[in-house]
SEDO-184171 format. One record per residue: y negated, z, x negated of N, C-alpha, C, O, CB in turn. Coordinates in pm, whole numbers, plus 32768, in hexadecimal, padded with zeros to 4 digits. Each point is the difference from the previous one (the first is absolute). Glycine has a CB too. Layout:
// SEDO-184171
YZXYZXYZXYZXYZX
...
This chain:
// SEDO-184171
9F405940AFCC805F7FF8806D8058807C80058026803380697FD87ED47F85
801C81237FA5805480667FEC7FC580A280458048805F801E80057EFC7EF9
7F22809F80F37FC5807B80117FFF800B80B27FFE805F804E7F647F997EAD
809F7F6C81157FE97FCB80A38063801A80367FEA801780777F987F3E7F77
80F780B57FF380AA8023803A7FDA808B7FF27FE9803B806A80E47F027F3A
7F27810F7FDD802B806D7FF97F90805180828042803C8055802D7FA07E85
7F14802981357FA98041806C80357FA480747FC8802680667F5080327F0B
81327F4D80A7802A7FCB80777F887FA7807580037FF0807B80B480EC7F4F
7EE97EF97FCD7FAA7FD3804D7FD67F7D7F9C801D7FEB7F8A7F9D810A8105
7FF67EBA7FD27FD47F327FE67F65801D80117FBD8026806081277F1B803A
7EFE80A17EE47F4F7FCD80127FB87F64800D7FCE7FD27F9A803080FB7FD1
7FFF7EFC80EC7FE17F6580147F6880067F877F988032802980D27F968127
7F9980227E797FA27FCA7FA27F8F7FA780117F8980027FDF812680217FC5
7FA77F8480A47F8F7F7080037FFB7FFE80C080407FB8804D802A7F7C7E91
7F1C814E81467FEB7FEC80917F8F7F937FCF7FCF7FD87F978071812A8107
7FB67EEB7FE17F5C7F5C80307FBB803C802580118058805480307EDE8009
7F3B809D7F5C7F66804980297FEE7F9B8077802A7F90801C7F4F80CF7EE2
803E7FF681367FCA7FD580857F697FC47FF97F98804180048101807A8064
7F757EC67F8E7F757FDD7FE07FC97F90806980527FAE802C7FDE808B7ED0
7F637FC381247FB17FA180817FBC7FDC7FC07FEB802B7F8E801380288134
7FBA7F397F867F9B7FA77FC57FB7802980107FEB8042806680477F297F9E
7F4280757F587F6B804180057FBC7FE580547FA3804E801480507FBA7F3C
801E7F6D81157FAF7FE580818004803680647FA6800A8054805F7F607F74
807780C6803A8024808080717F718052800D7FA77FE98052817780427F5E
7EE1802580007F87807A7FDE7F747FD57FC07F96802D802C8132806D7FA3
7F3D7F0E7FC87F517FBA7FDB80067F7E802780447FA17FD97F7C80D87F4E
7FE47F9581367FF87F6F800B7F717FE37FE57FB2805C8014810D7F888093
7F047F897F227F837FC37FE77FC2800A7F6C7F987FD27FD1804A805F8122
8097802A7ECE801B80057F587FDE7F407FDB7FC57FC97FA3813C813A8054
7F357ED580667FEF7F167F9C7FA77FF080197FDC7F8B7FFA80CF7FD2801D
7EFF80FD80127F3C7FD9801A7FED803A7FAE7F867FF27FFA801F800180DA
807D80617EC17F8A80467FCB80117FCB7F65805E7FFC7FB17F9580ED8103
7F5C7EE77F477FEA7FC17F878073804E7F60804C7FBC7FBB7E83800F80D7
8124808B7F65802980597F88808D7FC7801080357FB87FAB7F2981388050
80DA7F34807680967FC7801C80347F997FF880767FFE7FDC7F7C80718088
7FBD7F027FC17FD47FA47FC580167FD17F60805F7FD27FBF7F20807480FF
801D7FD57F2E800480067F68808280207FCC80207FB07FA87F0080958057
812980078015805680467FA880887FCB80008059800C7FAB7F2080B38076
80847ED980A180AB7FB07FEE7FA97F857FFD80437FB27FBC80B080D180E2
7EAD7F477F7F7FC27F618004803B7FBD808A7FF28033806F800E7FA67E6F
80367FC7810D80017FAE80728076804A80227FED7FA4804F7FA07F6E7F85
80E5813D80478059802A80228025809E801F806C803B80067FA47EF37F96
7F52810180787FFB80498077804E804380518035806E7FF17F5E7F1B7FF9
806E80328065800D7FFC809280B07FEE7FF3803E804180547EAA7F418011
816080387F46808A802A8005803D804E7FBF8079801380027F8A7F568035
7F9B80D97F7B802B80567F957FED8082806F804B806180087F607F177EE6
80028075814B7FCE80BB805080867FE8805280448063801E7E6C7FD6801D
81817F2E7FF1804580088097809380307FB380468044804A7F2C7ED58077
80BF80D17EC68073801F7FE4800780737FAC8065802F7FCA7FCF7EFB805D
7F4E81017FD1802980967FE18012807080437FBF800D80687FEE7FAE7F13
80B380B680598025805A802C7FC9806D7FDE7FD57FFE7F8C80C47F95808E
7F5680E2802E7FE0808A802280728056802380537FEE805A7EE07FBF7FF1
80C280D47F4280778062803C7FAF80A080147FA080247FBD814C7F477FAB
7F3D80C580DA7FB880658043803980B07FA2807A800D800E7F817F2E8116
7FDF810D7EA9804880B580157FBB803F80487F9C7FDF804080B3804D7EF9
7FF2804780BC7FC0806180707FA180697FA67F94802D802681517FC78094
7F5880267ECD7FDC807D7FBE7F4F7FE180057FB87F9C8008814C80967F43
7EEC804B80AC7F8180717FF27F9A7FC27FA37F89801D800D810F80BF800A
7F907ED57F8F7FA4801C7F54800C7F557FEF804F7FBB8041801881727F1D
7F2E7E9C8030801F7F5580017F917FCB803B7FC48053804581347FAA7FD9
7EDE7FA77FE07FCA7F7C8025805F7F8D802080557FFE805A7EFA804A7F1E
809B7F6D804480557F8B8007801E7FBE7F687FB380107FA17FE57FC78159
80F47FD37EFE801F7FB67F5D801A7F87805B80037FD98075808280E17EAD
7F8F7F178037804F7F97802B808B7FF47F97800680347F917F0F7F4F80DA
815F80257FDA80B2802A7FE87FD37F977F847FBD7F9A8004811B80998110
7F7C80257E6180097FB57F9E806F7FA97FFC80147FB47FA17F7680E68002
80CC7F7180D5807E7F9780057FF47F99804080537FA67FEE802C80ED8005
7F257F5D805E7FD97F8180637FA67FED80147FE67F938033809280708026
7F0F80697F877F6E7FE4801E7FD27FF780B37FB57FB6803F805B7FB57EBE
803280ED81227FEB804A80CC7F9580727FD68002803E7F9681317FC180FF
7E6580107FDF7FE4807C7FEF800A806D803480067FF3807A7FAB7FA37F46
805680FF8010802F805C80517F99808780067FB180367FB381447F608015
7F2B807980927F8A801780557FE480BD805A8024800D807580167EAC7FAE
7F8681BC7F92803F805B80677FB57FC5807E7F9D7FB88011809481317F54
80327F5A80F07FD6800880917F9D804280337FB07FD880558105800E7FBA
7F4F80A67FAB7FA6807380017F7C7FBA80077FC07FE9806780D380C17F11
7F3D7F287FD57F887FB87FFF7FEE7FB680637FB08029805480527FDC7EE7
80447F6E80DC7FD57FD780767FEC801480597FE07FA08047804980237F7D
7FDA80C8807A7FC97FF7806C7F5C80617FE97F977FEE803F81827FE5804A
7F03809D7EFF7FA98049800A7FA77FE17F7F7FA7804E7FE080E4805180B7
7F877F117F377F487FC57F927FB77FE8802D800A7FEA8079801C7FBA7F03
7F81805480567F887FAB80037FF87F64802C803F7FC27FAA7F9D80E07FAA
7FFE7F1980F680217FA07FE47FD67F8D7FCB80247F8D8017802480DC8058
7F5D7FC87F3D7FCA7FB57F7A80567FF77FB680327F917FEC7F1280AC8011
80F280467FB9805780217F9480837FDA80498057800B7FAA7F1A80B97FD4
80BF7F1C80E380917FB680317FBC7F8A7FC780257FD37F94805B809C8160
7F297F617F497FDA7F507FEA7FFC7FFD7F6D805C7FBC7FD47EFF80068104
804F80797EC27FEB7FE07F8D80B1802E7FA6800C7FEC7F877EA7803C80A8
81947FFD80048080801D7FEF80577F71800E80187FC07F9A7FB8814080C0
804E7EE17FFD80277FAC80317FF67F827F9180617FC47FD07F6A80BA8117
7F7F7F617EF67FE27FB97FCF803F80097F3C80397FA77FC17F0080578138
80A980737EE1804E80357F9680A47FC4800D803B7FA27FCC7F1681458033
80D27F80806180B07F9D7FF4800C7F7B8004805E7FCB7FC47FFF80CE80B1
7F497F1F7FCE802C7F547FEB7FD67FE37FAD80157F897FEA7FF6802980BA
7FA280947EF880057FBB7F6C806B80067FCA803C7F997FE47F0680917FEF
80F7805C800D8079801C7FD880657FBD801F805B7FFB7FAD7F5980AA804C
805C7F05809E804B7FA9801F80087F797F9280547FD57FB17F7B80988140
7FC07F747F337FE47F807FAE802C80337F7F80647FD17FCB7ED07FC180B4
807680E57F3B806580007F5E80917FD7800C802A7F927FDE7F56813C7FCC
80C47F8B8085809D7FDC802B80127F8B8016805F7FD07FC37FC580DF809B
7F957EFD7FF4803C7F737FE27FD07FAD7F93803F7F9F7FD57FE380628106
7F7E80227F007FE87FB57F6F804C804A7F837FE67FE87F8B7F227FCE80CD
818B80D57FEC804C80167FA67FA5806D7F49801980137F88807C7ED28123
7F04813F7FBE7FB3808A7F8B803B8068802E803A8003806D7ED47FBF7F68
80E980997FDE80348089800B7FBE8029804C7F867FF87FEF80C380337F62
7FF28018812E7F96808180337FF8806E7FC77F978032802980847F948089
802B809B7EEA8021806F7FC87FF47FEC7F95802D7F997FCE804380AC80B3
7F3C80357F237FFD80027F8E800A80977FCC7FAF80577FE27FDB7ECA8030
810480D37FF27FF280B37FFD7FEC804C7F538027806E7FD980A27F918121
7EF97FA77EC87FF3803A7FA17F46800F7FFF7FCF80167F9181407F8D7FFD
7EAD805580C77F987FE580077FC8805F80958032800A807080047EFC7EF0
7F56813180657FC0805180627FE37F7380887FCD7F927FEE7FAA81537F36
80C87F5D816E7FCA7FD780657F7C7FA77FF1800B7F877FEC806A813E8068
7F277F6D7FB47F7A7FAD7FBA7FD87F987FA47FA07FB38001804E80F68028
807C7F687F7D800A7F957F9880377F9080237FC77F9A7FD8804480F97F9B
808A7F5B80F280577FA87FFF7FA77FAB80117F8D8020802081378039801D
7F6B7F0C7FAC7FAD7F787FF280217FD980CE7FBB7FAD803C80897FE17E51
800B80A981A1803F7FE4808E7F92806580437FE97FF3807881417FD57F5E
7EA8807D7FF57FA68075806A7F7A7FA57FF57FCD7FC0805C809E81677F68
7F697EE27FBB7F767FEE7FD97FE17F4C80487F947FD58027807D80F47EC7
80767EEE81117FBC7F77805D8016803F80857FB87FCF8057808B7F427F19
8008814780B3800B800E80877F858032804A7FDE7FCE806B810780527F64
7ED580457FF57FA2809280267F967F5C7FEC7FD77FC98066808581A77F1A
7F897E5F800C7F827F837FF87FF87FDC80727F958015803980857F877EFE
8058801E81167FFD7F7A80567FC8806E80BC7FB97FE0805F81647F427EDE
7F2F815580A57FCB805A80647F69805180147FBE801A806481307FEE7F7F
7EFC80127F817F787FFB80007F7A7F7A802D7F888006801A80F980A37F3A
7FC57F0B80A57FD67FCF800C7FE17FB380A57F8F7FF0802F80B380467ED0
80117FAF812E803D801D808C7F98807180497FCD7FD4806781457FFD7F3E
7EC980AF803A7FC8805580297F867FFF7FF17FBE8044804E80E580127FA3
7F177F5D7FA87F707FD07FF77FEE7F8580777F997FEF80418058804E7EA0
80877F75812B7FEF7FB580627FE8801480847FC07FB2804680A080047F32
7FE580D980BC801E803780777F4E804E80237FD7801D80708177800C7F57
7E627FE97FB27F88805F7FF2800E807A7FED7FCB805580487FDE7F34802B
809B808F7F308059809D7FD87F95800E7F887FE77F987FC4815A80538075
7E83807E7FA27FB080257FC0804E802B7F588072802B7FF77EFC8013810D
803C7FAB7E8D806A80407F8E80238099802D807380237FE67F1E7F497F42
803480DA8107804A80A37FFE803E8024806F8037806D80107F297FE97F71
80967F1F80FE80767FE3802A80927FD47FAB8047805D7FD97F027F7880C8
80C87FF27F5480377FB17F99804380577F88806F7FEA7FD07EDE7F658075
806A81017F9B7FE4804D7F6B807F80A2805D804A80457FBB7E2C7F4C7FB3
817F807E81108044806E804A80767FCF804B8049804480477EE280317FCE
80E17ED47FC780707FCC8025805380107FB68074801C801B7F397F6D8049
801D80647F21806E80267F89802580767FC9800E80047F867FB17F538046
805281028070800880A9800D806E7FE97FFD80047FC7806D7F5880B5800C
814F7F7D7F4A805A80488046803C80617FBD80187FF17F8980027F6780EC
800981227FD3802C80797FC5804B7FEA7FE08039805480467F8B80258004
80A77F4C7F70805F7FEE7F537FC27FCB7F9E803D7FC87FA58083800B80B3
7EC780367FAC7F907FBF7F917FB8805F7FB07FC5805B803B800F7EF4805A
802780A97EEF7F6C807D7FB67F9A7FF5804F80097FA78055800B80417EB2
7F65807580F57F947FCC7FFB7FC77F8A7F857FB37FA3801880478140806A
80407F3E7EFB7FEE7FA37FE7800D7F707FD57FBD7FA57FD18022810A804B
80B07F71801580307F59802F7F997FCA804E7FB47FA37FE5814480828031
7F0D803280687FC77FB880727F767FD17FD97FE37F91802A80A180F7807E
7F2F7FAE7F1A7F577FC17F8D80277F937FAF7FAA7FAC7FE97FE481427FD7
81067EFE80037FF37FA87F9C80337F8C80847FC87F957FE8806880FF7EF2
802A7F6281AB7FFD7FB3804D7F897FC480507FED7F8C802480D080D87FC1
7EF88010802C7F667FC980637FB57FAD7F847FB87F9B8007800C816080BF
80617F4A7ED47F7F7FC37F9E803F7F757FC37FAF7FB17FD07FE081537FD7
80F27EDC805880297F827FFF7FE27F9580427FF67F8F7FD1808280DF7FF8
7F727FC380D77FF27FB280617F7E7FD27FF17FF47F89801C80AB80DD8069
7EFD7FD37F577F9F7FE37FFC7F92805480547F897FE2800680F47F587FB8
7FB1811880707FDA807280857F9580667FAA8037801F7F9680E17FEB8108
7E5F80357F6D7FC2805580097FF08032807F80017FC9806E7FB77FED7EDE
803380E780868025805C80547F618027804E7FE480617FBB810E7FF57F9E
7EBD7F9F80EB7F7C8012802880027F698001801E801A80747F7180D77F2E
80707EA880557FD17F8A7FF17FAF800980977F867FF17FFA81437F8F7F50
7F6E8094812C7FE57FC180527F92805E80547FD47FDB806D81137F977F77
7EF281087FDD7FCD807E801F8031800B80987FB87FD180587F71802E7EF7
8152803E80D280477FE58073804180747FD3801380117F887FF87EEE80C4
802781728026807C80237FCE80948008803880148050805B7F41800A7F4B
80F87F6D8037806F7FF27FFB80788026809B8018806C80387F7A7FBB7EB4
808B7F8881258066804A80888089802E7F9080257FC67F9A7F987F6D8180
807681497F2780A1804C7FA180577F8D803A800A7FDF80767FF181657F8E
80417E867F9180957FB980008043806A80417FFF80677FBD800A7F077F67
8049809D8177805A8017803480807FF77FBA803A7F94800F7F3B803B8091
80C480867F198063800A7FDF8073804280347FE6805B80507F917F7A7F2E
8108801480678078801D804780098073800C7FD7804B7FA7808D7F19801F
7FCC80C1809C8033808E80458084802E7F9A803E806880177F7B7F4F810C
């Protein structure tokens, strides 16, 4: 307070995020089997009372809030991904939702990205999701590309999943990544 008199200026601290409902923007998420699975019979009020908060910046995908379990979302991506990798995104964060309400950690910052026990069910339930959709492993295997990753993280992640790379003698569409 003392530093706040002396420069003659008030920092409000506790502004309000601006957050809308996930039905606003996805809708037909309580149809989809994977999604399903993951709240059971409660669905459909779980998608309707959850919230979405939007940034603007440049860089990011999407998290989810370790204080309430909302997800947030760049804007950027949304409009300019893929929209596989929005969808298989999407699907990733509402796991993470559900961890949060079953009260697991999403963060494990003592632990490589790849390792956390919150990624590895998350990336599963999306991999999986993407075999459903007919996403090929080196589809799949180029979903899990993201540039804050080793190369060989990203081998010990595909190869977790269960993903070979040629499996499908197909090759691969480039994961669209952020501008």
């Amino acid at each position: 307070m003392a530093l706040e008199s002396k420069l003659k200026v008030r920092i409000e601290r506790h502004a309000p995020t601006q957050l809308y409902r996930f039905e606003r923007f996805f809708r037909g998420f309580s149809e989809v089997p994977t999604v399903r699975d993951l709240f059971g019979p409660q669905t459909a009020r779980i998608l309707r009372n959850l919230k979405v908060e939007f940034f603007s910046a440049r860089f990011g995908y999407m998290s989810t809030s370790d204080l309430d379990g909302h997800l947030i979302i760049s804007s950027h991506y949304l409009n300019d991904g893929d929209f596989r990798n929005v969808y298989l995104d999407i699907v990733h964060e509402l796991c993470h939702v559900k961890q949060f309400r079953d009260k697991k950690p999403l963060f494990y910052p003592k632990l490589s990205y790849v390792d956390a026990p919150s990624e590895i069910e998350a990336y599963s339930i999306t991999v999986r999701e993407g075999k459903r959709i007919g996403m090929t492993d080196d589809e799949l295997i180029e979903y899990l590309r993201i540039e804050w990753i080793q190369p060989t993280e990203h081998r010990r992640l595909y190869r977790r999943m269960g993903l070979r790379p040629g499996a499908s003698g197909q090759k691969p569409r480039r994961r669209r990544l952020r501008k």
